[in-house]
C-alpha positions in Angstrom: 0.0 0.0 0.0 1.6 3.2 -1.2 -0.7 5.5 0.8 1.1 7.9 3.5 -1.6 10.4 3.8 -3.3 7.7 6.3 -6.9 8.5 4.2 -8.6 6.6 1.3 -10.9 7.0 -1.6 -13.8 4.6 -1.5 -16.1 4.2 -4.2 -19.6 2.1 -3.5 -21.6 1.1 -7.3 -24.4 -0.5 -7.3 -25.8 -1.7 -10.1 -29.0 -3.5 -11.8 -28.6 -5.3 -14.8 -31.4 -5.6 -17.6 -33.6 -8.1 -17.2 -31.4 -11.8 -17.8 -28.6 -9.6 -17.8 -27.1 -10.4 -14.2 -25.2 -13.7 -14.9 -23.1 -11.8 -18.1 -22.3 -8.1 -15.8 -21.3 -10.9 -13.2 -18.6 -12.4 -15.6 -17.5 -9.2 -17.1 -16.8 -7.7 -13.5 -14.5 -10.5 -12.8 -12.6 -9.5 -15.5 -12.5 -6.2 -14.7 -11.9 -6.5 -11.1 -8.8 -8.6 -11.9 -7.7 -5.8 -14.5 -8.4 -3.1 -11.7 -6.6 -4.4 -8.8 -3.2 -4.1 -10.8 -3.4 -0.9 -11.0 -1.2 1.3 -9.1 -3.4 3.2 -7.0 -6.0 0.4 -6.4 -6.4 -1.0 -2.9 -9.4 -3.2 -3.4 -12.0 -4.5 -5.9 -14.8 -6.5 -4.6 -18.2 -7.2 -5.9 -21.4 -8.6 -4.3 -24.9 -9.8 -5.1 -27.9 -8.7 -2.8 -28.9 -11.7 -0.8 -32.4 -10.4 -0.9 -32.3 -9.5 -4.3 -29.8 -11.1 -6.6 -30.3 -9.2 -9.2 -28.6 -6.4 -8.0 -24.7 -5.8 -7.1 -22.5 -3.9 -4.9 -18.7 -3.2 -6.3 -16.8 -1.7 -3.3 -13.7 -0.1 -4.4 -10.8 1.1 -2.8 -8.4 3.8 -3.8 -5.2 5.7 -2.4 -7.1 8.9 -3.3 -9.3 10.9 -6.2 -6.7 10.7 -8.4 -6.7 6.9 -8.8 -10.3 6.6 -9.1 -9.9 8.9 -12.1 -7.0 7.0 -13.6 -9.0 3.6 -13.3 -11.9 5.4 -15.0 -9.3 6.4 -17.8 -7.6 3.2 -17.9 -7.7 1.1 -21.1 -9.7 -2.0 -19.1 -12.2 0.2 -17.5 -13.0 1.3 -21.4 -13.0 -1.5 -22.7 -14.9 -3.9 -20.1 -16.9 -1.5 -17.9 -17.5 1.6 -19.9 -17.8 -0.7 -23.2 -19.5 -3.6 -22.0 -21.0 -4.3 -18.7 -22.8 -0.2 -18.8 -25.2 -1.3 -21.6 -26.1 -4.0 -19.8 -27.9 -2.2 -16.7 -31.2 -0.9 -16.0 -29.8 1.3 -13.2 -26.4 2.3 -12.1 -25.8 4.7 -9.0 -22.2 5.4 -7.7 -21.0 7.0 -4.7 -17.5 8.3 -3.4 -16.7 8.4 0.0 -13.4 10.0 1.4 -11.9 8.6 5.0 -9.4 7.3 7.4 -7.6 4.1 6.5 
């Protein structure tokens, strides 16, 4: 971990995918969760289906700071997979950033 500021960037997604959708977004985030957590500024990359509602997933991400967020969003995998691929999929897609203590 190459944080010394002793804060963090978290970033909470949750999304719905299109009806008969779930099973695909599902395969396509562990593709890019795999791509993301290579990255320099990444500290985690975890994704999880409702237990009430399967249908719908939580991706918890972890960053160093703003900065790295941004260059994941810019990155070449994020394009490709998330931005290309599993966003056309969903029905409904809310993200949130939170900034905090380590």
């Amino acid at each position: 971990m190459n944080d010394t500021s002793g804060r963090h960037y978290l970033v909470l997604a949750e999304y719905l995918p299109e009806e008969g959708r779930t099973a695909e977004v599902l395969a396509l985030l562990g593709e890019l969760a795999e791509a993301s957590r290579a990255e320099p500024g990444n500290l985690g990359y975890r994704f999880h289906r409702d237990a009430e509602r399967p249908d719908r997933i939580l991706i918890v991400e972890h960053y160093t700071d703003a900065a790295a967020f941004q260059a994941h969003r810019d990155s070449e995998h994020f394009r490709r997979i998330g931005a290309g691929r599993i966003l056309p999929l969903l029905a409904e897609r809310t993200v949130t950033a939170y900034e905090g203590p380590v």
